[in-house]
BALO-767345 format. One record per residue (C-alpha): residue number from 1; x, y, z; residue in three letters. Coordinates in nm, 4 decimals. Example, Ala and Ser with C-alpha at 12.3 -4.5 7.8 and 13.67 -1.06 7.14 Angstrom:
R, 1, 1.2300, -0.4500, 0.7800, ALA
R, 2, 1.3670, -0.1060, 0.7140, SER
REM end
This chain:
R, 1, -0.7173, -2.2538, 0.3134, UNK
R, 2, -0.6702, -2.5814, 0.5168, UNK
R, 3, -0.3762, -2.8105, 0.5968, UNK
R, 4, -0.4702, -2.9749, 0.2587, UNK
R, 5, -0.4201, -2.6900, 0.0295, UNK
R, 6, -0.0999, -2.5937, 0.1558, UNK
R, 7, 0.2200, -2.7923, 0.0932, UNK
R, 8, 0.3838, -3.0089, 0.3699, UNK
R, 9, 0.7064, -2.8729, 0.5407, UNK
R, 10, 0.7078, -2.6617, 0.8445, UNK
R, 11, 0.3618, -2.4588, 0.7552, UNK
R, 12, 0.1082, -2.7774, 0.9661, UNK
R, 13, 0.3751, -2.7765, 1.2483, UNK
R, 14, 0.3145, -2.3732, 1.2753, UNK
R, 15, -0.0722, -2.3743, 1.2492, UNK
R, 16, -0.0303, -2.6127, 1.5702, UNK
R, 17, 0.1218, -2.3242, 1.7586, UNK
R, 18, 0.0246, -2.0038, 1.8768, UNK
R, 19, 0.1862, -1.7476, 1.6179, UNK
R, 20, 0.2519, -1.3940, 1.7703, UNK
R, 21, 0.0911, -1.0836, 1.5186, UNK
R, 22, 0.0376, -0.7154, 1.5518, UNK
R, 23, -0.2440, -0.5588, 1.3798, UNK
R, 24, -0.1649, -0.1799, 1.2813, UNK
R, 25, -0.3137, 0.0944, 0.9983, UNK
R, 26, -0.2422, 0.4070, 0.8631, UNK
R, 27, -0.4897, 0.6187, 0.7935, UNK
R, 28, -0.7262, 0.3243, 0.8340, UNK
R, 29, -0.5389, 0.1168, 0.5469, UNK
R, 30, -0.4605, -0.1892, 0.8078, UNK
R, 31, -0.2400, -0.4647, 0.7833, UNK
R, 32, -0.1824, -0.7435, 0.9865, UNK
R, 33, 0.1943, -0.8044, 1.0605, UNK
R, 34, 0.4409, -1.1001, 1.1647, UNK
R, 35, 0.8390, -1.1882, 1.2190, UNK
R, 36, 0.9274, -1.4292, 0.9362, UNK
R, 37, 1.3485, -1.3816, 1.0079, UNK
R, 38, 1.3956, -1.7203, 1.1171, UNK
R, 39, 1.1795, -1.8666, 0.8272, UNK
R, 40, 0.9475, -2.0645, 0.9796, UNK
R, 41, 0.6810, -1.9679, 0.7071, UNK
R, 42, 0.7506, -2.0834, 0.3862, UNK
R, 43, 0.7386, -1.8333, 0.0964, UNK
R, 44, 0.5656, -2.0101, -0.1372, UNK
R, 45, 0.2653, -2.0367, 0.0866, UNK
R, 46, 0.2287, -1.6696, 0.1896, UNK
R, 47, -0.0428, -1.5469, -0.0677, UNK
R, 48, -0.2596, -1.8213, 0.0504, UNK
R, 49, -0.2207, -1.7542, 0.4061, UNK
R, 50, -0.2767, -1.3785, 0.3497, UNK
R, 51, -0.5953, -1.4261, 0.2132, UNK
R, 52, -0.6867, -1.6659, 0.5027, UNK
R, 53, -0.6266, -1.3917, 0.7908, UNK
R, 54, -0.7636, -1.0852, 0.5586, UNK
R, 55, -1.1238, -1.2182, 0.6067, UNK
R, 56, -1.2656, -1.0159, 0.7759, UNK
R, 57, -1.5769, -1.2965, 0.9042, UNK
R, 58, -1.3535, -1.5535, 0.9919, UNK
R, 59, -0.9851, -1.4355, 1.0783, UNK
R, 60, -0.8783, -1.1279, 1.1897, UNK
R, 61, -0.9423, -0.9016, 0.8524, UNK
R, 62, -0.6982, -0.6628, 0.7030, UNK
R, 63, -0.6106, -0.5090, 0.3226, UNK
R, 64, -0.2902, -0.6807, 0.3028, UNK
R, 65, -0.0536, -0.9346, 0.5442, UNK
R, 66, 0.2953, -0.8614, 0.5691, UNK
R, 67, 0.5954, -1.0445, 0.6841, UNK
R, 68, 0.9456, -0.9068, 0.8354, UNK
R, 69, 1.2215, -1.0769, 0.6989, UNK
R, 70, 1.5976, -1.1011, 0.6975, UNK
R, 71, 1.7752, -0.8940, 0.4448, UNK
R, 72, 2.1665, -0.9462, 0.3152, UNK
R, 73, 2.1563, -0.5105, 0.2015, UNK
R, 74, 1.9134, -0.3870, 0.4779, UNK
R, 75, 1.7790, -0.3805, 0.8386, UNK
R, 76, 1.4920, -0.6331, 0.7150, UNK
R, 77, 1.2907, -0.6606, 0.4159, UNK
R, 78, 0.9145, -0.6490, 0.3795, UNK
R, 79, 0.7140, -0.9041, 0.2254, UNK
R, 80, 0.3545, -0.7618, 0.1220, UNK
R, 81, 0.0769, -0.9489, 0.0482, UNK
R, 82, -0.2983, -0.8119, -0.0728, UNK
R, 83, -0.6144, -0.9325, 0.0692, UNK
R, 84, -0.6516, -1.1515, -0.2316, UNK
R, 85, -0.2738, -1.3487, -0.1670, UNK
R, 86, -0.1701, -1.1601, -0.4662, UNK
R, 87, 0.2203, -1.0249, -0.3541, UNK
R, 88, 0.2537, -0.6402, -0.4210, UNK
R, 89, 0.5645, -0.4983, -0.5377, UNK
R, 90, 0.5597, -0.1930, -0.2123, UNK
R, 91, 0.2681, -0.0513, -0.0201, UNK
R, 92, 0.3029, 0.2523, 0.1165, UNK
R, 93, 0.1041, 0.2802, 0.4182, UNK
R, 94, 0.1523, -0.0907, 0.4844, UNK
R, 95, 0.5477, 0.0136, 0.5093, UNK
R, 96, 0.5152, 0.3507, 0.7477, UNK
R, 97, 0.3333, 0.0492, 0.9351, UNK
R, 98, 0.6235, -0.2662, 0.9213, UNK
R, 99, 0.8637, -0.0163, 0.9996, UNK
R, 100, 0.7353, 0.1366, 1.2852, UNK
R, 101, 0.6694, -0.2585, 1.3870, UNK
R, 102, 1.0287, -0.3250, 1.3210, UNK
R, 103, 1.2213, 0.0017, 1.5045, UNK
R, 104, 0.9715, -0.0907, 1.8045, UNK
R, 105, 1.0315, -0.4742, 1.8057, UNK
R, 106, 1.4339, -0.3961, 1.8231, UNK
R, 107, 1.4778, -0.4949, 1.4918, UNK
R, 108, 1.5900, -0.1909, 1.3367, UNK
R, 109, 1.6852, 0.1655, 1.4145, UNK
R, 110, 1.4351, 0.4712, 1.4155, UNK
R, 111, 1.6395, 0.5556, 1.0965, UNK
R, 112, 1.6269, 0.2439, 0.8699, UNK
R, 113, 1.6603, 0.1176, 0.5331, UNK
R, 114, 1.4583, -0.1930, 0.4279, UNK
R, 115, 1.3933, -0.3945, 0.1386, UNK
R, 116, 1.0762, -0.4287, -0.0701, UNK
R, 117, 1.0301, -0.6495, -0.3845, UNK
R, 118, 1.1094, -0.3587, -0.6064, UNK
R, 119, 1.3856, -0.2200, -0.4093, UNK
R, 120, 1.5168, -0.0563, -0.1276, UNK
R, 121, 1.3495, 0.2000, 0.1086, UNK
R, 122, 1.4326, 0.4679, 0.3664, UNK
R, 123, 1.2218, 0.5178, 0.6811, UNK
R, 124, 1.2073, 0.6937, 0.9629, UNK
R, 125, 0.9999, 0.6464, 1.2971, UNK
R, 126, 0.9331, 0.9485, 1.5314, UNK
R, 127, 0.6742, 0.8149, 1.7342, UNK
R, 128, 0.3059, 0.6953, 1.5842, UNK
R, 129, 0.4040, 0.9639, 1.2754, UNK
R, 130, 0.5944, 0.7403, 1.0033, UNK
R, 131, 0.7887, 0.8893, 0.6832, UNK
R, 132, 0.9017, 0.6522, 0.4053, UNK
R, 133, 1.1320, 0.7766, 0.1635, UNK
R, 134, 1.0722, 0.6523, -0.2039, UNK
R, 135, 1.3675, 0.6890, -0.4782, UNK
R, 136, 1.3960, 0.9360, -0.7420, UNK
R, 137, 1.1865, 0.8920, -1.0126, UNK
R, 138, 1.2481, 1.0289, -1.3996, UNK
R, 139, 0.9466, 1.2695, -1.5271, UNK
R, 140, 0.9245, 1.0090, -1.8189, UNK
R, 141, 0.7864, 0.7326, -1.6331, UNK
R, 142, 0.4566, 0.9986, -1.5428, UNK
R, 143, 0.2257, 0.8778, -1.8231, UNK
R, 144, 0.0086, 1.2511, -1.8174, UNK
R, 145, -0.3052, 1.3245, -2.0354, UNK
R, 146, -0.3278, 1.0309, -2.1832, UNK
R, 147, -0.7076, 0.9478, -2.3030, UNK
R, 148, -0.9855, 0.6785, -2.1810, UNK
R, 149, -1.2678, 0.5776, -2.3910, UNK
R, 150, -1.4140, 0.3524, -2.1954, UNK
R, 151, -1.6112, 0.5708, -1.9293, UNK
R, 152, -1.9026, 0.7578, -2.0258, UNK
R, 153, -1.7100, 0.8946, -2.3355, UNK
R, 154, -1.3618, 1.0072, -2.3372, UNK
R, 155, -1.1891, 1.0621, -2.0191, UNK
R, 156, -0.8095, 1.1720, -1.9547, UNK
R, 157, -0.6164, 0.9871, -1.7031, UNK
R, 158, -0.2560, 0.9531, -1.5716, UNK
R, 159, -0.0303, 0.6882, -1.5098, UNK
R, 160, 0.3085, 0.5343, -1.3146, UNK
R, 161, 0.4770, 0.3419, -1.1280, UNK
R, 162, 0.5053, 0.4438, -0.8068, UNK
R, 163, 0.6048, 0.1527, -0.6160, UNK
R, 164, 0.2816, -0.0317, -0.7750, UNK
R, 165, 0.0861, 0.0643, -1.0580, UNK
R, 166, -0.1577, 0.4016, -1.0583, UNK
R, 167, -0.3982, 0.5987, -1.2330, UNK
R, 168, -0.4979, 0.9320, -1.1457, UNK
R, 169, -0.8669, 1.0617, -1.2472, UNK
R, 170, -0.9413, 1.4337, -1.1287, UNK
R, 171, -1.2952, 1.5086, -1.0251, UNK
R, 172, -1.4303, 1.8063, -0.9326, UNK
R, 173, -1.5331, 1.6845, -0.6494, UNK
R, 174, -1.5314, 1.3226, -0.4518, UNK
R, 175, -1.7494, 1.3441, -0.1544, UNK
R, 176, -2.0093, 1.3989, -0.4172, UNK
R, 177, -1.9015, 1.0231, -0.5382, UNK
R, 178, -2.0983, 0.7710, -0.4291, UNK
R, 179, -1.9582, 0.4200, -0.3015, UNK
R, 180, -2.1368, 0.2573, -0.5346, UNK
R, 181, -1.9207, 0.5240, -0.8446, UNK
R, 182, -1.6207, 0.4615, -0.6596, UNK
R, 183, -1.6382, 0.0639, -0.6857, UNK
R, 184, -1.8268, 0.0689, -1.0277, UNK
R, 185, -1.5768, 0.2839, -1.2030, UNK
R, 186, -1.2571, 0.1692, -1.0341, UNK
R, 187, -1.3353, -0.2109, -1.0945, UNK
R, 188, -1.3948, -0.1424, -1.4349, UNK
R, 189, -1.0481, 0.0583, -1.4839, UNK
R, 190, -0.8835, -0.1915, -1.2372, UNK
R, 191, -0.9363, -0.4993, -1.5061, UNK
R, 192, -0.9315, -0.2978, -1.8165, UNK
R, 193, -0.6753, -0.5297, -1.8998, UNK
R, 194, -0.6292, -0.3847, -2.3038, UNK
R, 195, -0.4652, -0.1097, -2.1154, UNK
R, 196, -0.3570, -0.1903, -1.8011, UNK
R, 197, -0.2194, -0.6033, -1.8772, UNK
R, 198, -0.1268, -0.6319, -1.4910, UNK
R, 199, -0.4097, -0.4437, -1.3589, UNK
R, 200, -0.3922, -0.0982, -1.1787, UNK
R, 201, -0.5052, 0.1052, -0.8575, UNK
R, 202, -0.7357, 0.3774, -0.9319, UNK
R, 203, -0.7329, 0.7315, -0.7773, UNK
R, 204, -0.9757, 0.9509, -0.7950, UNK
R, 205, -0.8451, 1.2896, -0.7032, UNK
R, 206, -0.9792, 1.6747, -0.6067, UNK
R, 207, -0.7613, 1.9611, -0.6190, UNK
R, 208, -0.8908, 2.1035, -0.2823, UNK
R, 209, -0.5829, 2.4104, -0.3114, UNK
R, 210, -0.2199, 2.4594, -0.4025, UNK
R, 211, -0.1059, 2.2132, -0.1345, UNK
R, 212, -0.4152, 1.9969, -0.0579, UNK
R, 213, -0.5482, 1.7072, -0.2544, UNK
R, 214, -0.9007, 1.4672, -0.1900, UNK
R, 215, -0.8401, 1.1281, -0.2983, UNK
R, 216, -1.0293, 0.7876, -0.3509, UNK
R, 217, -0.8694, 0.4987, -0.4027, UNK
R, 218, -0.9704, 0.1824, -0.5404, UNK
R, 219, -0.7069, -0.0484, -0.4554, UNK
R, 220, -0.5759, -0.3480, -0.7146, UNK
R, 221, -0.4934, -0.6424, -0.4739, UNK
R, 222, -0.7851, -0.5727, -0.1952, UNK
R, 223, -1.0391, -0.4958, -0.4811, UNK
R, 224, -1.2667, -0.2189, -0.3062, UNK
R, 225, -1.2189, 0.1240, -0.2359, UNK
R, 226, -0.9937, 0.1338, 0.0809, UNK
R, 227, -0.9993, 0.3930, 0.3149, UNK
R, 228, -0.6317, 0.5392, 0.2749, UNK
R, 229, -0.3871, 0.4101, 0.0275, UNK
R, 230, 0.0043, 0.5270, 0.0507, UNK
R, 231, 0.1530, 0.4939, -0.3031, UNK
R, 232, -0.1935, 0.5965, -0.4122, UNK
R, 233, -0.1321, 1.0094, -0.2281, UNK
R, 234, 0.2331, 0.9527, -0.2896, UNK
R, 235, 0.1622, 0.9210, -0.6931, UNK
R, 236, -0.1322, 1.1860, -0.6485, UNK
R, 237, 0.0509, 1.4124, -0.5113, UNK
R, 238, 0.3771, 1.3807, -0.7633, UNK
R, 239, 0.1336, 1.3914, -1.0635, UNK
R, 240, -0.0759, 1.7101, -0.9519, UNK
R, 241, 0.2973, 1.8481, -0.8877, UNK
R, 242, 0.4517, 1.7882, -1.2887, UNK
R, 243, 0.1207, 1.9568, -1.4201, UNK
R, 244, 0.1603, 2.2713, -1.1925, UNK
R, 245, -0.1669, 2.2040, -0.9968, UNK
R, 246, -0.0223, 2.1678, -0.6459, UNK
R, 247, 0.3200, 2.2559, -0.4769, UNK
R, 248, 0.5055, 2.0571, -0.2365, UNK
R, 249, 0.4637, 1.9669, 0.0678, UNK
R, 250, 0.0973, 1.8651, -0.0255, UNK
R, 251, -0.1658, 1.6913, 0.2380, UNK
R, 252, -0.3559, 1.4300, 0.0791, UNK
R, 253, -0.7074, 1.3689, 0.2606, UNK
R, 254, -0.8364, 1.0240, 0.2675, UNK
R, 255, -1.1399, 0.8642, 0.3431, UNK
R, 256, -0.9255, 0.7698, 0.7201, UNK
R, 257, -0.7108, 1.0681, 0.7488, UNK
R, 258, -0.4463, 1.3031, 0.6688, UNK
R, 259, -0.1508, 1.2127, 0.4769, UNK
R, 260, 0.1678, 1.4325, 0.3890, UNK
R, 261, 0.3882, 1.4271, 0.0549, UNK
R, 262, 0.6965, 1.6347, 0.0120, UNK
R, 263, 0.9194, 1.6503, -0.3287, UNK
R, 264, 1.1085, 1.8141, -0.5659, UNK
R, 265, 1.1182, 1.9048, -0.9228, UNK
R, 266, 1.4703, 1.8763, -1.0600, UNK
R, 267, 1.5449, 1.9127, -1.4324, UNK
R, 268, 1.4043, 1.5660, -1.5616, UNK
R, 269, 1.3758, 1.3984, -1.1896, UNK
R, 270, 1.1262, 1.3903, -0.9197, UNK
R, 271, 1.3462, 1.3604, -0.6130, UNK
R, 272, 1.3216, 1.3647, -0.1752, UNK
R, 273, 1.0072, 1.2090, -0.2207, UNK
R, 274, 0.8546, 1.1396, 0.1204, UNK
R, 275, 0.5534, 0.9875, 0.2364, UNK
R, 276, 0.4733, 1.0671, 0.6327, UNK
R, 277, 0.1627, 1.0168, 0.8441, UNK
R, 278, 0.0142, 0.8503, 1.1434, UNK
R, 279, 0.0448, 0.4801, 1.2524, UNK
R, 280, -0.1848, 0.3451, 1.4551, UNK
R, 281, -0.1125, -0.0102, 1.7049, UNK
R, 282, -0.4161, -0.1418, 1.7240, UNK
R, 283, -0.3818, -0.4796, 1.8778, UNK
R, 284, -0.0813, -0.7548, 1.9402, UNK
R, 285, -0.1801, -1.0876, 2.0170, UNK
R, 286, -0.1955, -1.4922, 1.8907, UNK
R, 287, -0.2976, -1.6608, 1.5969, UNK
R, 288, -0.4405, -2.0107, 1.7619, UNK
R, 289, -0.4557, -2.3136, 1.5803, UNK
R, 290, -0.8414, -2.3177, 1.5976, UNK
R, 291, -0.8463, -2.0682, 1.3438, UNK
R, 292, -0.6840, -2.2889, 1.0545, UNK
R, 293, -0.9757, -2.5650, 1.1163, UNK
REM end
């Protein structure tokens, strides 16, 4: 991206100053945040400027960008971009991260409610640990047992929508996976588009015991296998749950740490769904106007 491919307006006055960041990840899932309430950076231009600052040779590198915005119904709301300037719907890791940005920065309480593009969220900050609260959901929109083809014969997967789109694959076991598996199989589910028309993230998951999951995630948006991903546990974890194989709270292990999802099984809902887990501040600093040339 250079002043050429982005549209005039108040974008080339910015990328002459020095723009303030903070670069934070859960569970080694890192993002690289920035205040947008006085809307000095122009929607329309976001995707592109996320995948500037994601590369990781010449900008700072991160799996997604996300921006803190003003919000008519909440404290702020979150604007999430992937690696590849595609705009995701939530992220869960990326918000344990904005909001502990946002109760720190004064912007909202330790106890907040902010705004995503497919609704509203509850968080809560209590030091680095981070819980996001995710709405009910209706059993009905779990998509269990359904059958694959496509891989090595036929292969049963499940899907939702849990804040972006998932899959769930259970292995027996996925440190025997290799990288090369991981990336092979979960690009190939990832753009199976005769089944999945707006692509999907792709979990690979180990029952480990009755309240502890494994998971792999190959991650729609960054397009690799990412070392934590939040909706990716959260939908694990609520999936192993409606077929009896785990019982809440359940601690999801990632590649970059330890996760925690709590819920409940009520009639035909899923409900107090809660995603916690360490934040980590790794850095605040400037964006300089030498990195735009």
């Amino acid at each position: 991206m250079d002043e050429q491919s982005m549209n005039p307006g108040n974008s080339i006055e910015i990328m002459k100053r020095c723009i303030p960041f903070a670069k934070m990840h859960g569970c080694g899932n890192d993002f690289l945040i920035m205040d947008n309430r006085q809307e000095e950076w122009e929607g329309k231009e976001l995707g592109a400027i996320a995948r500037r600052l994601c590369n990781r040779e010449t900008a700072l590198g991160a799996d997604g960008c996300m921006w803190v915005e003003k919000s008519d119904v909440a404290d702020f709301s979150m604007r999430y971009f992937n690696a590849d300037g595609s705009e995701g719907e939530m992220c869960g890791n990326g918000a344990r991260c904005i909001a502990r940005y946002a109760f720190e920065k004064g912007i909202a309480p330790a106890a907040m409610r902010f705004a995503a593009k497919d609704g509203l969220y509850h968080s809560l900050v209590e030091g680095r640990w981070v819980d996001v609260y995710f709405p009910a959901m209706d059993r009905a929109d779990f998509f269990l047992n359904r059958r694959y083809e496509a891989m090595d014969g036929a292969r049963q997967y499940h899907f939702a929508v849990v804040g972006v789109p998932h899959t769930v694959w259970f292995v027996a076991d996925t440190e025997e996976m290799s990288d090369e598996q991981v990336s092979a199989w979960g690009k190939a589910i990832r753009y199976d588009h005769s089944i999945f028309p707006d692509g999907v993230n792709v979990n690979f998951v180990q029952i480990a015991d009755e309240n502890k999951l494994k998971i792999r995630t190959y991650e729609r948006g960054v397009e690799r296998e990412t070392l934590a991903c939040g909706s990716g546990a959260t939908a694990s974890a609520i999936t192993s749950s409606l077929l009896g194989l785990v019982a809440s709270p359940v601690t999801v292990l990632t590649r970059g740490g330890e996760l925690r999802v709590s819920l409940r099984l009520e009639n035909n809902l899923v409900r107090d769904i809660v995603l916690g887990g360490p934040t980590r501040w790794v850095a605040s600093g400037y964006l300089l106007p030498e990195m735009w040339m």
